[in-house]
C-alpha positions, 0 to 999 in steps of 0.5 A: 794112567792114560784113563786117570789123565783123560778124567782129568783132563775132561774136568779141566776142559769143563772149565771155561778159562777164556782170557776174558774170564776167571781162572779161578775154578780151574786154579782151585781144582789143581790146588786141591788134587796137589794138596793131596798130594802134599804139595807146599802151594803158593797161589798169586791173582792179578790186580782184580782178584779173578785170575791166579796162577799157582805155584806147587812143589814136591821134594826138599826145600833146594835150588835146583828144581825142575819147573812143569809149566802150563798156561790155564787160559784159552782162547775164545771159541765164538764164530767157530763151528764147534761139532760138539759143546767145546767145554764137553770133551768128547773122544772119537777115533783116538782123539780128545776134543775140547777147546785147550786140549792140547793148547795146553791143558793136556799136559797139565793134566799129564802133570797132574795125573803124575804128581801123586806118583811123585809124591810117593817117591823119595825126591832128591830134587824138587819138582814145581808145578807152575799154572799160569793165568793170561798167557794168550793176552800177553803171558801177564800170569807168567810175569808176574809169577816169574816175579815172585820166583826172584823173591823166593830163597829156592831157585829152579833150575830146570823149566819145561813148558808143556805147549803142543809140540807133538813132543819135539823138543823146542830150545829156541822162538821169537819173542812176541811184543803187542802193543796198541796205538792210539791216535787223538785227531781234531773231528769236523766236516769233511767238507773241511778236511784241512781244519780237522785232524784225520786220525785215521790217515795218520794211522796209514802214514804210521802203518806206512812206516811200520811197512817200511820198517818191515822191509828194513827187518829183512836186512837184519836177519842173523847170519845163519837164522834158524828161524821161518822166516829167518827175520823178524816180523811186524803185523797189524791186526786190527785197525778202528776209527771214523764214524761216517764217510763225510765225518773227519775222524778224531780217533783211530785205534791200530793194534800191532805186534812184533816177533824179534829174532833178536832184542836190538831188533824191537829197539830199532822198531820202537826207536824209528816209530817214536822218531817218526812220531816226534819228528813228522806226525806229532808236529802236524797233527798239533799244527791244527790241534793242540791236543792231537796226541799219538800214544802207544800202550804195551800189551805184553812184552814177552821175551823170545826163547834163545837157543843155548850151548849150554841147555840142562833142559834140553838134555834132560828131555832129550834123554826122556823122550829119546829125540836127538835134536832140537828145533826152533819155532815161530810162535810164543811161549812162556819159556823165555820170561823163565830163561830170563830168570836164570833157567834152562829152558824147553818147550815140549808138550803134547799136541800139534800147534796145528790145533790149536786155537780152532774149532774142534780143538784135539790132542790124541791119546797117542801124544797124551801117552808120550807125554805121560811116558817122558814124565814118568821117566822124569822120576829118575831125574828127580830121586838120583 
């Protein structure tokens, strides 16, 4: 099976899915290879008609079914030094290169290489194979699919998320909220800077604030956090304005994120910087210029993965794969959007996070052979 699942997974790498481009390709191909294999198909694009996810299931028409989940998006590989063509797999050494290999189209080549040997068996519960558009920009695919599952009369029960783990099992990690702020100032000389709005100075004096706040987020880490670093994180990544030292900038862009822990955390964020604004930037800036504004846009929200007592997924998989503990990370996944919903939710798949997003991107055949093996073992979950 592992030289039917490598076949698979060169022609998956062979599509480029960048998040800047359309999935649909690669989305049509995994409609084909489950139609064959009598799959009921739903698929869903997004509001330009050139992303989709799909939703496919094998089994009866019940609750209870166990979610295969993947995102089809890659990130970019400009200004990384590829060996090789990145949308070419090449094998060398017992590894697999291309970019998503293993972030994260092993394993839904893994799933797709099963989904005929599903289909053959006398299915007590259903098996969904859930692919998703967009899950580097904000996991917008998995909103919206997690959307139409709540209209559904079916109801999963069970979804494992197949992110490069090296196939340990992850019950819980931080949730993962992106936003952009906006910064409107009044342009002028800078011989003049008192008749100007600075919108890049207001920017650090908001980037000042969010330091700060930073400080206070390391007060708050949960008694007993699992989680490196135990508490919740902000970072700004990119921050644009200004055209020329001697030009008063009437613009500036910050682009942030931040990892709560815990929800009440990216409330206290949000509440303290929205207050900051009100009460101290917005009331200087529009003392020199009526239309000074400072709007922040929502990326993506996405919920964070909390570890439960009470997991079928994870002692689903734990009995698979044989692993007898569960850890927890610091990147993002999907998994939280589809606990939200009701499910027990794991993340495991194929890979290292290591890997993932530069150049000369691999997984090993080893890790494709264990995940292979733990959804072979998965048909015993789904025919008793």
């Amino acid at each position: 099976m592992i030289d039917e699942t490598k076949a698979i997974l060169g022609d998956l790498i062979a599509f480029p899915t960048v998040s800047a481009d359309s999935n649909l390709e690669l989305i049509a191909y995994a409609a084909d290879r489950l139609a064959h294999c009598g799959a009921r198909i739903s698929m869903s694009r997004d509001e330009t008609g050139h992303k989709a996810n799909i939703f496919a299931t094998l089994g009866p028409e019940e609750d209870g079914g166990i979610v295969l989940s993947g995102h089809s998006d890659v990130v970019p590989v400009e200004g990384q030094d590829w060996t090789g063509d990145p949308f070419a797999m090449s094998e060398a050494d017992g590894k697999l290169y291309g970019r998503g290999a293993c972030d994260m189209k092993g394993f839904i080549a893994a799933a797709l290489a099963m989904a005929p040997r599903y289909a053959e068996l006398d299915l007590k519960r259903p098996v969904h194979f859930a692919f998703t558009y967009d899950e580097e920009v904000g996991c917008l695919g998995a909103r919206k699919l997690v959307e139409e599952l709540k209209a559904m009369d079916m109801r999963p029960s069970v979804a494992i998320i197949g992110e490069p783990t090296d196939m340990r099992i992850i019950e819980g990690h931080k949730g993962c909220y992106e936003y952009t702020t906006q910064f409107t100032g009044l342009a002028g000389h800078a011989s003049g800077p008192d008749r100007g709005v600075n919108a890049v100075e207001y920017a650090v004096r908001y980037i000042s604030r969010m330091m700060a706040l930073q400080d206070e987020l390391k007060k708050r880490a949960p008694a007993g956090s699992r989680f490196d670093p135990p508490w919740s994180t902000l970072q700004v990544g990119l921050m644009e304005g200004g055209q020329a030292r001697n030009v008063i900038p009437s613009h500036c862009c910050v682009d942030w994120e931040m990892r709560p822990v815990v929800t009440g955390d990216a409330d206290f964020v949000k509440a303290h910087l929205r207050e900051y604004c009100e009460d101290v930037l917005l009331p200087a800036m529009r003392a020199v210029s009526a239309d000074a504004d400072i709007v922040t846009h929502v990326i993506g929200e996405v919920e964070g993965l909390e570890p439960a007592d009470d997991n079928e997924a994870r002692r689903i998989v734990s009995e698979l794969t044989g692993a007898n503990g569960a850890d927890v990370v610091a990147f993002g996944t999907e998994a939280g959007l589809f606990q939200a919903l009701g499910m027990s939710a794991v993340v495991c798949g194929p890979g290292s996070i290591a890997q993932a997003h530069k150049p000369d991107e691999y997984v090993s055949i080893e890790q494709m052979e264990a995940c292979l093996d733990m959804l072979q073992k998965l048909s015993g979950k789904l025919t008793s």
